[in-house]
N, C-alpha and C positions, 0 to 999 in steps of 0.2 A: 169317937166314931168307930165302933165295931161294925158298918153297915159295907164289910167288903170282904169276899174271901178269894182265894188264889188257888185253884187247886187243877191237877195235871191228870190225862187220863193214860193211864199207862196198860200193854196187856201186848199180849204175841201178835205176830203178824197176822191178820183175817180174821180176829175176834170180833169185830164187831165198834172198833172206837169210833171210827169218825161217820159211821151211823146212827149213831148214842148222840152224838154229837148235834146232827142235823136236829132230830127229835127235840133237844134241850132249845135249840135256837128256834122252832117253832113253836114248842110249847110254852115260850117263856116270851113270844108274842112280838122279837125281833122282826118278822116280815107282817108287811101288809094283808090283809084279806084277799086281795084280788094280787097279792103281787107270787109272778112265775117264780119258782123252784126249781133247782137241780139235785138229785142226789149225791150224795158226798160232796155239799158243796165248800168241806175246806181244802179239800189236795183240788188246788187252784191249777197245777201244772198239769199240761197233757201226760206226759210219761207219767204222773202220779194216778191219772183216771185210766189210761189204757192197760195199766198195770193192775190198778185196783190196790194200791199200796202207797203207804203215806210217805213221801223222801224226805221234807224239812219242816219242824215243828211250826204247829201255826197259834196263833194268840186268838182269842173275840173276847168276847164280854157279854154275863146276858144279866136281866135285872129279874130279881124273885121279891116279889113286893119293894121295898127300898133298900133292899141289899143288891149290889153290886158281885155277878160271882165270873173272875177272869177263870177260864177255863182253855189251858191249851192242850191240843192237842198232840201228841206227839209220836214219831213212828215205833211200828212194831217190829222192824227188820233188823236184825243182829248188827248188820252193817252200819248203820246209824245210830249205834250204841252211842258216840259222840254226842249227837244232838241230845239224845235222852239226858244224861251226865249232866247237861247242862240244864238245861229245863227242870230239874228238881231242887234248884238250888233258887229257881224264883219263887218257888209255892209252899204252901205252909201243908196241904196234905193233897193225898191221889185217889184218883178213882183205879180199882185195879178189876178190869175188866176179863173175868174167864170163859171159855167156849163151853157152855152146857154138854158137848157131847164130846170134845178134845181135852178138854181139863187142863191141868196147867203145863206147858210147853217150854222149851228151852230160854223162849225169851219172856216168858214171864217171870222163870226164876231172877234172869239175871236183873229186867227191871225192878221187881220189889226188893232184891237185894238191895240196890242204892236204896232205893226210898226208906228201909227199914235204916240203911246205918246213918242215913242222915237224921234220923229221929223221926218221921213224918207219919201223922194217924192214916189208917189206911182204911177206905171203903171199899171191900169184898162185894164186886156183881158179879153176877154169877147171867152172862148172857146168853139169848136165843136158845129160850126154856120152849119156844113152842118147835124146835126141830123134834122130826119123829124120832130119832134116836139120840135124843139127849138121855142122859144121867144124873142127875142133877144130884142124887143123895150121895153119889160116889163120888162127884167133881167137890163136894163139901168137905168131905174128911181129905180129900187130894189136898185142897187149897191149906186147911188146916195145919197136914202133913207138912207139907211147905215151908208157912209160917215156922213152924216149932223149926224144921233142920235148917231153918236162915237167924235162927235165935232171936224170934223176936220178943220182943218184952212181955211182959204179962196184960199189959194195956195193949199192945197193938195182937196178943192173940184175941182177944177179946173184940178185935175187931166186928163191926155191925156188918150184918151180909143181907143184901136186896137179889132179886131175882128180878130179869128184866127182859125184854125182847125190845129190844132198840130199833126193828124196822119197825113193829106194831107202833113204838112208842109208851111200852106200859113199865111200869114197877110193882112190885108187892114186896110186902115183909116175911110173907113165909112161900116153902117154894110148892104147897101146893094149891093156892090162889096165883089166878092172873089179876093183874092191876087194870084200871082203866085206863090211867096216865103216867107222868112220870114226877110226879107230887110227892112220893116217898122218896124219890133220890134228891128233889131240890131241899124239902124236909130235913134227910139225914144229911148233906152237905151243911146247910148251916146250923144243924148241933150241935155237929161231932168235929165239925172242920174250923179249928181255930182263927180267927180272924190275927190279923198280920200285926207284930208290933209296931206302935207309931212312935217314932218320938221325933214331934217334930220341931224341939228346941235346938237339937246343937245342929252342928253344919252337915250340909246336904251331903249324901254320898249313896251311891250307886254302883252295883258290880254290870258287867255290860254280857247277858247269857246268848244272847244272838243278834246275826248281824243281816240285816237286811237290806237292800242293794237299789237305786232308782237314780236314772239316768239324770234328773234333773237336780239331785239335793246330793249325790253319791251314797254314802256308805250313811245307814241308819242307823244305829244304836238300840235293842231293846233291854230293857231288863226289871226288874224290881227294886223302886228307891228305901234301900236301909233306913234310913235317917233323915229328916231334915227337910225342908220345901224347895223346890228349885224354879225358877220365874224365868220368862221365856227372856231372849237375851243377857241372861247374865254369867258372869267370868267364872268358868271353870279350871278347872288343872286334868290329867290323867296319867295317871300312876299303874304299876302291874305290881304285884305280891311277888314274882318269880325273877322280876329282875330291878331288884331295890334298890342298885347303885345308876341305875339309868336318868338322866335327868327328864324332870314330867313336862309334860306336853301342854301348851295353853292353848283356850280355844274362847268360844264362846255358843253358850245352848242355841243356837239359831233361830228353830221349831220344838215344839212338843206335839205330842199325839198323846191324847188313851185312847182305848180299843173300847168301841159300844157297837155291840151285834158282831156285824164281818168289817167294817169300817172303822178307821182312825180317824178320830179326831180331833181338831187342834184346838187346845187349849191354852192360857197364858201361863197357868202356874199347877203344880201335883207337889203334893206330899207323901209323906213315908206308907209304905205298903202298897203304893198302887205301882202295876206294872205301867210301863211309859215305852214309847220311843222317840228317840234324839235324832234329830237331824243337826250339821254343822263343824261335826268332829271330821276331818279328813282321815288320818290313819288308825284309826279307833278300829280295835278289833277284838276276836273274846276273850275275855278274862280279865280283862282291863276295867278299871276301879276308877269312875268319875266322883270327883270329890270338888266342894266349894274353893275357890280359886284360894290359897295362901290354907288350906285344911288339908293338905295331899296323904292319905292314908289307905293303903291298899288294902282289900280285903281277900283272904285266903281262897284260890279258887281249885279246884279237884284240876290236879293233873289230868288230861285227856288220855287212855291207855294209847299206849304207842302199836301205831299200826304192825299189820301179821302180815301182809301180802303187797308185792310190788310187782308193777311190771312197765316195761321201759316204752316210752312213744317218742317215735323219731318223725324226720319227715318222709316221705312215701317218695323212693326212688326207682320205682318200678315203672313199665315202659309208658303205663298211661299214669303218670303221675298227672298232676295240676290239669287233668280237662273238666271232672266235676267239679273240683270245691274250689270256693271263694279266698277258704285261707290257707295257704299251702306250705307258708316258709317259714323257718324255726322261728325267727320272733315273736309272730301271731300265734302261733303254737303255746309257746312258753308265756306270755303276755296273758289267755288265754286259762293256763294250768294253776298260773300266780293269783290268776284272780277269782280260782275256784276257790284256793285255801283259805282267802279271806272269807270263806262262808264257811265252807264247812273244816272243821278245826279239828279230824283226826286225820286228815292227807297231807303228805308230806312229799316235795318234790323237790328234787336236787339232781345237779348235772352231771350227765355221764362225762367220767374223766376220759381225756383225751377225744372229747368226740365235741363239735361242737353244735349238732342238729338232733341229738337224744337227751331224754328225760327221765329218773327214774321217779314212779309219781307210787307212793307207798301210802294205803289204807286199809281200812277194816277188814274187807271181805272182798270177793268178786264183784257180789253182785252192785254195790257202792262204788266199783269201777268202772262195771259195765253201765251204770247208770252215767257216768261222767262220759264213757265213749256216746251213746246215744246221743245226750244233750249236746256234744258237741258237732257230732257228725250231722244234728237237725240245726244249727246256727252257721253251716257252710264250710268246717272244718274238712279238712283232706287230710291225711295222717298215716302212721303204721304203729302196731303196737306187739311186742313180744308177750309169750306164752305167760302167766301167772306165776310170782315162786317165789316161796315164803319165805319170810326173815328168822335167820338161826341168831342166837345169843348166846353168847357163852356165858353160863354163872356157875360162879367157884369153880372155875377150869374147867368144864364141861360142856361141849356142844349141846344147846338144846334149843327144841324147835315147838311152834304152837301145835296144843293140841285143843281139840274143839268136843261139847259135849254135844252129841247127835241122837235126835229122839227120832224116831221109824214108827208111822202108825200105819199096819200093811193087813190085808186080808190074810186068814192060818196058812191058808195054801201054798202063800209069797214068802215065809220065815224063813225058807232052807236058804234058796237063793240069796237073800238079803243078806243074810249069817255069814253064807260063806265069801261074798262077794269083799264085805267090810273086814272080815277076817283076814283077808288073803293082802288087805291094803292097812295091817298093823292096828285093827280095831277092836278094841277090848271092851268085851261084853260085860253090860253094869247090871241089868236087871228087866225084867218080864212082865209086862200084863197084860192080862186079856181082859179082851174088852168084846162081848158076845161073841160074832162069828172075827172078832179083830185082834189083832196082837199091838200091844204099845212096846218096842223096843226100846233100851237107852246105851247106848258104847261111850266111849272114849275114842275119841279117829285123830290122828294125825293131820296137820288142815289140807297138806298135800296131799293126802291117802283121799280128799273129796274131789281132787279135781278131775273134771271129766267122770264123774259120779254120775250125778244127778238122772244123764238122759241112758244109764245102763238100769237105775232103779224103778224110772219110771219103765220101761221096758219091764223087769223082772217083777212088778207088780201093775203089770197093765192097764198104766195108765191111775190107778186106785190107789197108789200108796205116797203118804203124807211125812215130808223128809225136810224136819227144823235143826240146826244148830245153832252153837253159838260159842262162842270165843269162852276156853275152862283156864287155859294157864299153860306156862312152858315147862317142858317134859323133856329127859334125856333122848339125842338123837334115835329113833327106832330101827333103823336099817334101810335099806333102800326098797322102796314101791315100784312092780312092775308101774309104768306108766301109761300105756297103749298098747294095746297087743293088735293091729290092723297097720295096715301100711297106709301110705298115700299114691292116687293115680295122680300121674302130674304130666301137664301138655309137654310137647315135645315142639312145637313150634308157634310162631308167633300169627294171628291169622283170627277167623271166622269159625267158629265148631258149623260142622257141619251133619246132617244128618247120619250117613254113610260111616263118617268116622267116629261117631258117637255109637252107632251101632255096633260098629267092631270092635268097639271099647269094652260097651257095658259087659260082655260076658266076663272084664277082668274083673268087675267089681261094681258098688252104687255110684251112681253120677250125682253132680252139682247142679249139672247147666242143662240147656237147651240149644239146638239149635239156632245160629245164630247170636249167641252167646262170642262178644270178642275175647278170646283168651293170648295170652301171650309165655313164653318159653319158662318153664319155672313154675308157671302158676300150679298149685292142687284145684284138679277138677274134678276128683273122687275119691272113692274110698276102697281099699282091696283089704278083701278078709286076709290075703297072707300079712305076715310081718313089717317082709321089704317093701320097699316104694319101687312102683313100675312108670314107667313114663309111657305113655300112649299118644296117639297123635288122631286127634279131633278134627283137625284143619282138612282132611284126607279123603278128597273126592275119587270117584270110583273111574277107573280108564276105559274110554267107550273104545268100541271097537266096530268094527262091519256086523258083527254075525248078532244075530238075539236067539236067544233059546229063550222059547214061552215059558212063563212064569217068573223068570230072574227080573224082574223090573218091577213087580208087587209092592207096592210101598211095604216099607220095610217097619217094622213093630219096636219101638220105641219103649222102654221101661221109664216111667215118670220118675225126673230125677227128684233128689233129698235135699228140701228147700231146708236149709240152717239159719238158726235165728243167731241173735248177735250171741246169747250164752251159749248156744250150742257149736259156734266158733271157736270161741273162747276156750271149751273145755275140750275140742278137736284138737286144737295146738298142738305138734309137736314139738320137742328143745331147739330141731335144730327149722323150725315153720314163723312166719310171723302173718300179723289177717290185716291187711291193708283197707283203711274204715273210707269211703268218702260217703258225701252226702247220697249219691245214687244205688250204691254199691258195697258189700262185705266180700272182699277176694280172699282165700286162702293162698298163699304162696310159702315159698322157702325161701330163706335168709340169703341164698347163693344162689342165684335163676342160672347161672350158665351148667350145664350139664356135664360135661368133664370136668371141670371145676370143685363141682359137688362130688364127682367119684371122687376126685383125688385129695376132697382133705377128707373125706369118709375114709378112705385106707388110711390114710394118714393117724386118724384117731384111734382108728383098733388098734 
């Protein structure tokens, strides 16, 4: 039964996958004639569509004459390097999808890195050949270039390359024909793409690549069975490769599912090579090796890299704690942070010592956390969370800290700025290309040297320039990074902003709020270009008197304040600031609201 192949679409953030993706599920005649569509219909999650970016890999299955081809998808965000890692270990090869006019990007290196050292054949698309300023003949020798400095083998340079526009839906074999369909890529997936080893004599075993979650059956099980058939209620074991003296766990298969189109389906019995999901294991989670009851044999699974970035969520004890969110108290909190890791398997959360209402919760990247703040802050959570700050190692008695490979695609006009900005935050310049009237940059940055980055580049390339990294390796400590060079405006009393007082503010600097905005003593309601932090007082109605002099009563001109997104908070932080999340609200504050209080361990620490 070679009538199955498993293969994963891997490529940077905004290439084009899970539009590839749509196209393969229509063209391969998963939906009815008359049945409605949505585009990108596999990031199933609202944050994954208003984002337009993929968070947790997804599985389907589509059918190419009587072949059977599981196709997952998976994301392109450096931050979910995690999920990637794992998802390559279900399929036997990848689709590696490149942007015709960005070429290949920080996170395409690091995904065909895994794929190449796991041995996997690799299919070269070269996508959205019908942008006007695609390259396509330069994205070739890039891709190429690639290949050879990731040492790939002489078979996988060899690799076959399709050119595609995956909204059109087309493929061709050379890139200067458009395809009609996408008939050359389902084609070169089953010539090139090995079907899965079967053996289905000795006993069933399965490594467990992700975990899927449903209120009524709990925690899913997905993965690819190695070996063997497995029948729906029958006696399992569950073993882990990493901790081999632990005694295994018994259960029993409950349900199975395969994936046909977007739906699982349940079946009574799967054999070797087909991806599955298990219902019925309660504490089943990844990495973990399902083997035939009395066969308990674990199979070797890739260490997850250990996260670069932490930062601490406590409960919100600021003066309007618990009146939006539903869940306010450390339990729910921590209950909540416990039941993330069971998904996603590069966060890691442990208790702040001596405290017993904080969390230190360590992952990938920002943006991987700020996706955890959103999701919880739309499920009713109430919370507080401290500034971002990266995990130091010592190896061979030496402080060292991550550092990240950063690619900058910027208009010519934009390089001075950019150069010097990364410069000046420990970023070492790796190499140059221009790309027409564009420049592709690549440094070396310290992961700290990015934070509070991002919204000064888009500024210094207005709005027009294109900023990927991704996690290179730990570097000896580089010295210290200015951090913020602005201060903070911060209320001076507890109360209602008022127009009046928000007027005699703004000449200190940008505002947050609006009138009518309830702020309280402590809180950051702006921004001052100087240094220090000024306290101003918003609550501060004007003293009427007997006399009017004509024109002083003019309504008074307001500057529209600087509406901050959850990132743009995140990377405001100051060391000593923390951003109070609830479901209605993102507040800036300082760790110390009382005001003398805050003078005196300020002198205190100079």
């Amino acid at each position: 039964m070679d009538k199955l192949r498993n293969v994963a679409i891997i490529a940077h953030v905004d290439h084009g996958k899970t539009t590839l993706v749509d196209e393969l599920l229509k063209q391969s005649g998963v939906y009815r004639d008359n049945q409605e569509t949505v585009e990108r219909v596999m990031d199933s999650n609202d944050l994954e569509r208003e984002r337009g970016i993929t968070i947790m890999a997804k599985n389907t299955a589509v059918w190419y004459g009587d072949t059977k081809i599981n196709i997952v998808d998976t994301p392109g965000h450096a931050d979910f390097g995690g999920e990637v890692e794992r998802i390559l270990k279900m399929v036997n090869g990848v689709i590696l999808l490149v942007d015709a006019a960005e070429g290949p990007m920080p996170q395409t290196r690091f995904v065909l890195s895994r794929a190449l050292e796991l041995g996997h054949r690799v299919i070269v698309v070269v996508n959205k050949i019908d942008r006007p300023d695609q390259r396509i003949h330069e994205v070739i020798d890039e891709v190429l270039e690639l290949l050879m400095d990731l040492n790939a083998t002489d078979e996988q340079l060899d690799s076959p390359m399709l050119f595609c526009s995956g909204r059109q839906g087309t493929a061709s074999y050379s890139p200067d024909v458009v395809g009609t369909d996408l008939k050359p890529l389902f084609d070169t997936i089953m010539e090139y793409i090995p079907a899965p080893e079967m053996d289905t004599e000795k006993p069933f075993q399965m490594l467990v690549s992700s975990i899927d979650y449903n209120e009524y059956v709990g925690r899913i099980a997905v993965g690819r069975i190695e070996r063997g058939v497995i029948k729906q209620n029958q006696e399992i074991e569950v073993c882990n490769y990493h901790t081999p003296d632990d005694p295994t766990m018994k259960a029993k298969a409950v349900s199975l599912y395969q994936f046909e189109g977007l739906n699982r389906v349940p079946v009574t019995e799967a054999s070797a090579g087909n991806i599955i999901a298990m219902s019925g294991i309660g504490d089943i989670t990844i990495g973990d090796t399902i083997c035939a009851r009395g066969f308990a044999e674990p199979i070797e699974f890739v260490k997850i890299g250990a996260p670069t970035l932490e930062m601490t969520f406590s409960v919100n004890d600021s003066p309007f704690a618990g009146q939006e969110g539903k869940f306010v108290t450390s339990r729910q909190i921590r209950e909540r942070l416990m039941r993330e890791t069971l998904k996603d398997v590069s966060l890691r959360v442990t208790d702040v010592e001596n405290s017993t209402d904080s969390f230190n919760v360590a992952g990938r990247g920002e943006m991987s956390l700020s996706i955890l703040i959103e999701t919880m802050r739309r499920e009713g959570y109430e919370f507080q969370v401290s500034p971002p700050r990266v995990l130091y190692k010592e190896i061979d008695g030496v402080m060292c800290e991550p550092v990240e490979r950063v690619v900058v695609d910027v208009p010519s006009d934009s390089m001075g700025p950019v150069m010097e900005k990364l410069g000046a935050r420990k970023g070492e310049f790796l190499e140059m290309v221009n790309v027409g009237n564009r420049v592709k940059l690549s440094f070396i940055v310290p992961s700290r040297g990015l934070f509070g980055y991002r919204n000064e580049f888009l500024t210094d390339t207005r709005g027009e320039g294109i900023l990927a990294s991704v996690f290179e390796r730990y570097d000896p400590y580089k010295g210290d990074i200015a951090r913020r060079n602005t201060g903070s405006l911060i209320a001076f009393e507890t109360g209602e902003a008022v127009a009046y007082g928000i007027w005699n503010a703004q000449d200190r600097g940008a505002m947050f709020i609006t009138p009518g905005t309830k702020v309280y003593s402590g809180m950051v309601i702006g921004v001052s270009p100087k240094t220090e932090d000024i306290p101003v007082n918003v609550c501060r109605t004007k003293h009427l008197t007997n006399t009017r002099a004509s024109g002083s009563d003019e309504a008074l001109r307001l500057i529209p304040p600087k509406q901050m997104s959850l990132e743009q908070c995140l990377e405001f932080l100051a060391d000593d600031e923390l951003l109070e999340v609830t479901p209605k609200n993102l507040r800036l504050r300082k760790s110390i609201l009382d005001h003398s209080l805050r003078m005196k361990t300020l002198m205190r620490n100079r």
